[in-house]
C-alpha positions in Angstrom: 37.3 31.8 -104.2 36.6 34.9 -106.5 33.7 33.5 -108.2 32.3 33.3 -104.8 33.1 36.6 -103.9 31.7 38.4 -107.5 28.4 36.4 -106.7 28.3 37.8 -103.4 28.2 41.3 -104.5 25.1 40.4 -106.4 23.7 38.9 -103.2 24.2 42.5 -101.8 21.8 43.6 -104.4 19.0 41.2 -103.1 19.0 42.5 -99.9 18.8 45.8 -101.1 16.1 44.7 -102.3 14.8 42.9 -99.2 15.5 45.9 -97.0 15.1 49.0 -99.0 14.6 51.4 -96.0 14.5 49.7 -91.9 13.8 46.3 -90.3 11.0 47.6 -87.8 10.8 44.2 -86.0 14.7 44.2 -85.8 15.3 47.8 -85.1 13.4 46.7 -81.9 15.9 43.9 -80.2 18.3 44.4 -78.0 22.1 45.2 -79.1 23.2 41.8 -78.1 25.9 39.5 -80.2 24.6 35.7 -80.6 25.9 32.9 -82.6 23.2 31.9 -85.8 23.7 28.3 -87.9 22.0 27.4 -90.6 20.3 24.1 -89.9 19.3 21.6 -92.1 16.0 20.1 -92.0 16.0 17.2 -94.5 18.9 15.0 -96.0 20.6 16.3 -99.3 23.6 17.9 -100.7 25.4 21.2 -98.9 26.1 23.9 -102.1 25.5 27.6 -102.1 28.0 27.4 -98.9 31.0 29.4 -100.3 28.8 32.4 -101.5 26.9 32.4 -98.6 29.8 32.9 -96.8 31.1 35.6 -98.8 27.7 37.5 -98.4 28.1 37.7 -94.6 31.5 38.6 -94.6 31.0 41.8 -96.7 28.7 42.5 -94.4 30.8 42.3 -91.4 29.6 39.0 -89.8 32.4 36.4 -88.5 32.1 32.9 -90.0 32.4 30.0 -86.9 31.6 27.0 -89.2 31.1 26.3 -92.5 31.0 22.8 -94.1 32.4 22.1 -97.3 30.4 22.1 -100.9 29.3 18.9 -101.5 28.7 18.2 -97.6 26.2 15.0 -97.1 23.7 16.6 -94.5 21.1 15.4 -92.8 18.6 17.0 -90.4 19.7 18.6 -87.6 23.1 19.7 -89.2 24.4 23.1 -88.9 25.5 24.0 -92.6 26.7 27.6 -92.2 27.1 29.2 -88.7 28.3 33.1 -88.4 28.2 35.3 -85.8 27.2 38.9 -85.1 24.4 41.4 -83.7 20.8 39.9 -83.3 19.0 42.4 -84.7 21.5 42.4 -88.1 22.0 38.6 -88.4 17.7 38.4 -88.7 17.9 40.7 -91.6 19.8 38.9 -93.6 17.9 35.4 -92.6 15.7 35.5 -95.8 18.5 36.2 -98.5 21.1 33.4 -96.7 18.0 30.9 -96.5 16.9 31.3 -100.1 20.2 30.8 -101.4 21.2 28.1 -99.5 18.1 26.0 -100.2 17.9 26.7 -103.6 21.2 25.8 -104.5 21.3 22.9 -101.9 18.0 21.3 -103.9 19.6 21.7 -107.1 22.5 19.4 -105.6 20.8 16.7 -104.1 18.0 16.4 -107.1 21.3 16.2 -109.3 23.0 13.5 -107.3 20.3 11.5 -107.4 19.6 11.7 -111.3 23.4 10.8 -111.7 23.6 8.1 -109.1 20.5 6.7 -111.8 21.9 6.9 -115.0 25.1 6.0 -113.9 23.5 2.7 -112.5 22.8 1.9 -116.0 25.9 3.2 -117.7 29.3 4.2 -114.8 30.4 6.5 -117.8 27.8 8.7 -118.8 27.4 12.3 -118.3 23.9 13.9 -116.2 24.4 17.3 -117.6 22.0 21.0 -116.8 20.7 23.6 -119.4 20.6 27.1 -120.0 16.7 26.7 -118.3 18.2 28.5 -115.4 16.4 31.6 -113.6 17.3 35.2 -114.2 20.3 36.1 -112.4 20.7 32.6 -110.7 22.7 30.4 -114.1 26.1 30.8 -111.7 24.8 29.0 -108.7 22.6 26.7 -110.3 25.2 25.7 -112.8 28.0 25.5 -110.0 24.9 23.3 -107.7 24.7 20.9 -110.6 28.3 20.6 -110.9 28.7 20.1 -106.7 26.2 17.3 -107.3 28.1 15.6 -109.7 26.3 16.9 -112.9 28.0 18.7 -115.8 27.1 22.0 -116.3 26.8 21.7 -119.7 27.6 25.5 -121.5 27.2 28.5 -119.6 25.9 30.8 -122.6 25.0 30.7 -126.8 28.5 32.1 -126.7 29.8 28.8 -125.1 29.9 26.4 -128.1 28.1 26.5 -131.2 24.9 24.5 -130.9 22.1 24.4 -133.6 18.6 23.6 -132.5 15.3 23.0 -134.3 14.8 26.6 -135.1 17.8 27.0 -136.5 16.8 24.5 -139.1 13.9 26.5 -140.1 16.3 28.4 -141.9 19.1 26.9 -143.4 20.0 22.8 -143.5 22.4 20.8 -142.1 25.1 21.2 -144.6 25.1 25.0 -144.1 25.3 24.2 -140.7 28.0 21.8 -140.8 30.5 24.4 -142.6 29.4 27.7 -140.5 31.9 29.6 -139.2 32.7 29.2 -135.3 35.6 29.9 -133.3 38.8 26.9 -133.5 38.1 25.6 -130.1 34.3 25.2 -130.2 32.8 21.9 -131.1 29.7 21.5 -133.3 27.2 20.4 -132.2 22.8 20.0 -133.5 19.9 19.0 -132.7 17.8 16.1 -134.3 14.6 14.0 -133.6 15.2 11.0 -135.9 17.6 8.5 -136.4 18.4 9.1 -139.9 19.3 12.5 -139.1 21.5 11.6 -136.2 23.1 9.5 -139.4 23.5 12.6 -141.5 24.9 14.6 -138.9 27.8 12.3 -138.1 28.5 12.0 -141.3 28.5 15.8 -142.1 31.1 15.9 -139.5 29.3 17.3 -136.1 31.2 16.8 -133.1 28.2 16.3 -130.9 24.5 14.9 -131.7 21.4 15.7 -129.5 18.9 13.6 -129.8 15.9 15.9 -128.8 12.5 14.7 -127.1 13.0 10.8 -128.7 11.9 8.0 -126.7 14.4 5.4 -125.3 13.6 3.0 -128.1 14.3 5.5 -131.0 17.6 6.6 -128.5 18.7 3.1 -128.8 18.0 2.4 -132.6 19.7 5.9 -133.4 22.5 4.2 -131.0 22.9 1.5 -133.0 22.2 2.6 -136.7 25.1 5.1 -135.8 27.4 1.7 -135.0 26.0 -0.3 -137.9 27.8 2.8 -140.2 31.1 2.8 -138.1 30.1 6.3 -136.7 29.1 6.1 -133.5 32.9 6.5 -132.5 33.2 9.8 -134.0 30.5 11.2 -132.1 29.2 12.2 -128.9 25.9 11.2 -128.0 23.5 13.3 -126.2 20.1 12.6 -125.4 17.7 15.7 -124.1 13.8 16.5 -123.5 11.2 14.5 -121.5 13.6 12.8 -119.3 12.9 12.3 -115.5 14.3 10.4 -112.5 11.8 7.6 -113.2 13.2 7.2 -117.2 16.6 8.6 -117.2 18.0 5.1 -116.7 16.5 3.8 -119.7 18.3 6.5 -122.2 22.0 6.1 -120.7 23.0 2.6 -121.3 23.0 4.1 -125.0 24.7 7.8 -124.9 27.7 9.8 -123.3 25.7 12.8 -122.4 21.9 13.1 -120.8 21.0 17.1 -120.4 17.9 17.9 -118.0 16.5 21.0 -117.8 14.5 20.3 -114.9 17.9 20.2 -113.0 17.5 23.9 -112.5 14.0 24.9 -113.5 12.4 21.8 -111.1 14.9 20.8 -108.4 12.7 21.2 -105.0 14.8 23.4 -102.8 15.9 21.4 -99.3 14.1 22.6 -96.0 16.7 24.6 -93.7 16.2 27.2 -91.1 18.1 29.6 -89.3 18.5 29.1 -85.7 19.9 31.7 -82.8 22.1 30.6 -80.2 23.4 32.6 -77.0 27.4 33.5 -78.2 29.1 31.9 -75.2 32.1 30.1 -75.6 30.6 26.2 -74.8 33.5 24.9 -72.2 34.0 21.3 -71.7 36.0 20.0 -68.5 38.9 17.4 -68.1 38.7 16.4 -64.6 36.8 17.9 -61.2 39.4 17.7 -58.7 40.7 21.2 -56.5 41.7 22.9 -60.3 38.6 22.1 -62.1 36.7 23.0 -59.0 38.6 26.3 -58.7 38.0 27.2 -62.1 34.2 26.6 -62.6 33.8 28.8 -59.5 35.9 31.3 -61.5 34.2 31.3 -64.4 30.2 31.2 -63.0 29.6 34.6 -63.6 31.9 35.2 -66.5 29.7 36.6 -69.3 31.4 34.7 -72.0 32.0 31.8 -70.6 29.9 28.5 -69.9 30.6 25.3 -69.0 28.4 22.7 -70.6 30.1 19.1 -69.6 32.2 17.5 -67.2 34.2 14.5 -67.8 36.0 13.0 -64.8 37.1 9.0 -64.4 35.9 9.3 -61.3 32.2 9.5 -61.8 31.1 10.6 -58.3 33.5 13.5 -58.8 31.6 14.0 -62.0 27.9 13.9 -60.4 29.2 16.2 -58.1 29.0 18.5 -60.6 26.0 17.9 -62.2 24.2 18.1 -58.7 26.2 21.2 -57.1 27.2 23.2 -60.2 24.3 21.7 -62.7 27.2 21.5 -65.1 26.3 18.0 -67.3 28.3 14.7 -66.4 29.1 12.8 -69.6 30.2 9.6 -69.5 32.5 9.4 -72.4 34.9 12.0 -73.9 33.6 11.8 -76.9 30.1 13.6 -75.8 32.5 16.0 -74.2 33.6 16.5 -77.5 30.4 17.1 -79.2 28.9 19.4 -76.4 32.1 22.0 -76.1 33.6 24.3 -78.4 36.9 24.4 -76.1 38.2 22.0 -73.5 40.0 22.4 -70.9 42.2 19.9 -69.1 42.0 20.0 -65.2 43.4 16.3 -64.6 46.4 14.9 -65.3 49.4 14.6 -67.8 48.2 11.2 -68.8 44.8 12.7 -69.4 46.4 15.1 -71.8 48.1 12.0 -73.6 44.9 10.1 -73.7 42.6 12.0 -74.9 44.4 15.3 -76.6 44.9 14.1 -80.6 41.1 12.9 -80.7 39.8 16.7 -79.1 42.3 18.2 -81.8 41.1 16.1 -84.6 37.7 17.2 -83.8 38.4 20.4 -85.0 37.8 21.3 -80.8 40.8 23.5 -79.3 42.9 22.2 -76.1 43.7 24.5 -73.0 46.1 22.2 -70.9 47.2 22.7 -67.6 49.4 19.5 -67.2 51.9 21.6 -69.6 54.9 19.0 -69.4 52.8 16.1 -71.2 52.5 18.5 -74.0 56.3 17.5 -74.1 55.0 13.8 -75.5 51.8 14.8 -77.5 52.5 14.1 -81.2 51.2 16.7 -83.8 47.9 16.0 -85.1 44.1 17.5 -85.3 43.3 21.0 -86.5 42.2 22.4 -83.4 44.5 24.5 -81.1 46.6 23.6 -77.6 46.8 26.6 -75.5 49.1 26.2 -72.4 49.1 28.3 -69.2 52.0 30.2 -68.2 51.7 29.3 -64.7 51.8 30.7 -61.3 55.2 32.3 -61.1 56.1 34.0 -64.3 58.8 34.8 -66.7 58.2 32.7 -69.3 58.4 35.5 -71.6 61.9 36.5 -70.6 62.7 32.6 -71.0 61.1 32.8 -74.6 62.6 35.9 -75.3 66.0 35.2 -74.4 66.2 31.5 -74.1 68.4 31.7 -71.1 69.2 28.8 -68.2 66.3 28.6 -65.7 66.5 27.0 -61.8 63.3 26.4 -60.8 63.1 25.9 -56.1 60.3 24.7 -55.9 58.9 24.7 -51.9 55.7 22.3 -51.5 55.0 20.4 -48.0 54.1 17.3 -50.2 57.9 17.3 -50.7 59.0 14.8 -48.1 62.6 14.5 -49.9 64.8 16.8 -51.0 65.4 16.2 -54.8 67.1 17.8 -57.6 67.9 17.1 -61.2 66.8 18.5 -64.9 63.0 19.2 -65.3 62.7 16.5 -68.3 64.0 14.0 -65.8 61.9 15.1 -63.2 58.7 15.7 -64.2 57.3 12.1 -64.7 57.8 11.4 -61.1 56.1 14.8 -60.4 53.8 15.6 -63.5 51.2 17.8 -60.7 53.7 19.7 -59.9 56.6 20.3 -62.2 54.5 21.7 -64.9 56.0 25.2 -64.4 59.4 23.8 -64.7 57.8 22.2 -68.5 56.4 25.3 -69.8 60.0 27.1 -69.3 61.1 24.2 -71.1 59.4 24.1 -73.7 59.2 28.2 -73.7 62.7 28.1 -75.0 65.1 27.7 -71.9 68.5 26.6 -72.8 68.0 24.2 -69.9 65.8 24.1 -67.0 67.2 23.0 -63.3 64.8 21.8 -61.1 64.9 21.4 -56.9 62.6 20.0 -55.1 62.5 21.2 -51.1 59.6 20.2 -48.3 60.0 23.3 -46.7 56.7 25.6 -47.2 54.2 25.5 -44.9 50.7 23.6 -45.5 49.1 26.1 -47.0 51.6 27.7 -49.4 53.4 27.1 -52.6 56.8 28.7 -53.4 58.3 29.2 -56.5 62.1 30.9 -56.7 63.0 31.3 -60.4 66.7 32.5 -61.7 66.9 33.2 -65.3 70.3 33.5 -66.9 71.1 34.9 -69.9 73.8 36.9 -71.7 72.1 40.2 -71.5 71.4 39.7 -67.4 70.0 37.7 -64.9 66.1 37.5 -63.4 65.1 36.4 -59.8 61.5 35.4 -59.4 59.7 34.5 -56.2 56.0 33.7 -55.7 54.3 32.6 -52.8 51.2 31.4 -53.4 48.5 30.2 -51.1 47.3 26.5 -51.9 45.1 23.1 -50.8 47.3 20.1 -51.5 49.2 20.0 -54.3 47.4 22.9 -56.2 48.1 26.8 -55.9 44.6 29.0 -56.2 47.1 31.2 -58.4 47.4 28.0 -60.9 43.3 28.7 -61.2 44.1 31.9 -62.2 46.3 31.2 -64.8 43.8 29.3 -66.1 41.4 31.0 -66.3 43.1 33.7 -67.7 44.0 31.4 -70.6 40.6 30.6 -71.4 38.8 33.9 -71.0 42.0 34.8 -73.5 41.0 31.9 -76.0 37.3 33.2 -75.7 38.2 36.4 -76.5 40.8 35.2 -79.5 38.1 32.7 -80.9 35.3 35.4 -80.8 37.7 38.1 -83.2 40.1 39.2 -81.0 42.8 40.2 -83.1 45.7 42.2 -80.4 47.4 39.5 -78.2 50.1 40.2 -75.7 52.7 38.0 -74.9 53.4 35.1 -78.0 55.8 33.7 -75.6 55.9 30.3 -77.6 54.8 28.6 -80.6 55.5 24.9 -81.0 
């Protein structure tokens, strides 16, 4: 939005102002990058967002979360959350805050005088002033207009509007026939009835009736309908009007302007709170992968695992007690604990419960690839997929050639063969290589299935063929069961990648696929 963005540059000017030289207490922290949200403290109306974000981008900050204008917070609600040095996202805390709360209080105080008058009349107008503060008439107007108001003109250039000092000089009928631009209404300012009469019929597009009570609102109403006017009119009542009276003036006109919209509105409490700028992982199952991968990850930098969600809640204590990593019992606290999840359990795990992580806005790493095969489209968030513990799913991408897939497992007590679509439902733990060449690209993917490895290994042999050549593949990787350490690995590369991608990254290697 460019009105956001012009408004921002003004912003830049009030912090010049707040920081005309050095921040001694924030020239002293530590150059460390952390996560800050502003936080609501009471219940109200989100505005001020989309200039507030434009502000910390010029400034080099990364925006994580931002609710819309018009949000309906309450406390505890991050409104604005951006991410950056310490000791440069404090300096800024001040500007953001006043801003935000400000233009937030303006919102909410105008919601509620609108929700009033309209109580008493669906179809009439709350409307601001030009009683704004110096500087401020954008946001306060565009706050009023978030909370449901009318901001009413913007400057004297607006519309032509004569008020009572006006008539200290010349009368109505001069006033009536002044000379104003084609697409400006006329509109004036009376305090008595009989003048709202004389104004309507001199022609005036709009009549403000200006500090009357709602009794002398009312008879002006009606006196206006008694001479067949008050159709040609609109009816706007100003001056002395408050949240306790403002329903007793609108049953009887279109339009009721309050200055105290902008010059009175309390501002609503926020604060700006610091968080340590790990990624927040959530897990999908603690079996040998999961297992594998939080050992993987407990010294990662970027990385923390905040819940655990397995079906099988001893499996989920387990965690809790030897990795102090929090068993939820649900996947929707999973959910509202983790910024990314990963999926360590099963195909029909990825079915179950992927659509609801995405349409939480949370992102998806998967390592049961092949059910990714039957997961519909939906959500906003992201599915990442491992590549898996043999390779080449870039030349399959790249070339969409015909892939045979030997796979050697000592689970294997048959010796099977067929296409990997066929296949995988009848092996979903461990086809999902076969799936992700699939759905890479591969013209078709051929699948055989031997019980030849011994315990403790997992081969993979993997022919790629393709007009422009051929590729042979074979990885032998050590394993427990049914799971390769090197199928850890992969990922856990995929999520230190998604870290690094949702924290700015902006050079990635290897787009093999995007479905």
């Amino acid at each position: 939005m460019i009105e956001a963005r012009l408004f921002a540059f003004e912003l830049l000017d009030e912090l010049r102002n707040d920081l005309p030289f050095i921040d001694w207490a924030s020239a002293a922290l530590p150059g460390k990058t952390i996560e800050a949200c502003v936080v609501a403290k009471a219940e109200g109306v989100a505005a001020g967002v989309d200039e507030a974000a434009e502000f910390l981008k010029l400034l080099g900050f990364q925006i994580t979360l931002r609710l819309p204008e018009g949000a309906e917070i309450k406390p505890g609600v991050k409104i604005l959350c951006f991410r950056g040095e310490a000791s440069e996202a404090l300096k800024v805390e001040r500007v953001l805050l006043n801003l935000l709360m400000h233009a937030s209080g303006i919102a909410t105080y105008t919601r509620k005088l609108v929700a009033k008058a309209k109580s008493a009349n669906p179809r009439v107008i709350v409307a601001a002033t030009r009683k704004t503060l110096p500087f401020l008439r954008y946001i306060e107007k565009k706050a009023v207009w978030i909370g449901g108001g009318d901001p009413h003109r913007f400057s004297l250039s607006d519309s032509t509007l004569f008020k009572d000092n006006h008539r200290k000089f010349i009368p109505l009928e001069h006033m009536a026939s002044s000379k104003r631009p084609f697409v400006h209404k006329a509109e004036v300012e009376v305090n008595t009835a009989e003048d709202a009469v004389r104004a309507a019929e001199m022609g005036f597009d709009i009549i403000m009736l200006d500090n009357m009570t709602p009794e002398e609102v009312e008879r002006a109403a009606k006196l206006l309908a008694e001479r067949g006017l008050r159709g040609r009119v609109i009816l706007e009542a100003s001056g002395n009007i408050t949240e306790d009276n403002i329903h007793l003036y609108a049953p009887y006109v279109d339009v009721i302007s309050v200055g105290r919209l902008t010059h009175s509105a309390p501002a609503l409490d926020m604060s700006l709170e610091v968080y340590d700028d790990k990624v927040k992982v959530g897990l999908i199952g603690y079996g040998r992968l999961g297992k594998a991968l939080v050992e993987l990850v407990r010294d990662d930098r970027d990385l923390e695992f905040v819940a655990v969600y397995d079906t099988d809640k001893e499996k989920c204590i387990e965690a809790e007690k030897s990795r102090g990593i929090r068993c939820v019992s649900t996947i929707d606290e999973l959910i509202a604990l983790s910024e990314v999840i990963v999926e360590a359990a099963s195909a029909q795990a990825v079915l179950e419960y992927g659509c609801k992580i995405l349409e939480a806005g949370r992102h998806l790493i998967v390592a049961s690839v092949g059910a990714l095969s039957k997961l519909p489209k939906c959500g906003r968030g992201y599915v990442f997929a491992i590549s898996g513990a043999a390779g080449g799913v870039d030349i399959v991408a790249s070339t969409r050639g015909a892939v045979k897939h030997v796979v050697h497992k000592a689970a294997f007590r048959v010796a099977e063969s067929g296409e990997a679509e066929e296949l995988y439902w009848k092996y979903p733990q461990s086809l999902n290589l076969s799936m992700t060449y699939k759905l890479a690209g591969a013209e078709r993917v051929e699948v055989e299935l031997r019980g030849d490895a011994p315990e403790d290994r997992i081969i993979h042999e993997v022919e790629i063929v393709h007009k422009w050549g051929r590729v042979y593949i074979k990885a032998e990787n050590y394993a427990k069961g049914t799971t390769s350490y090197s199928a850890a690995l992969s990922l856990y590369n995929t999520l230190r990648n998604v870290a690094k991608f949702l924290r700015g990254g902006r050079i990635i290697i290897g787009t093999f696929a995007v479905l």
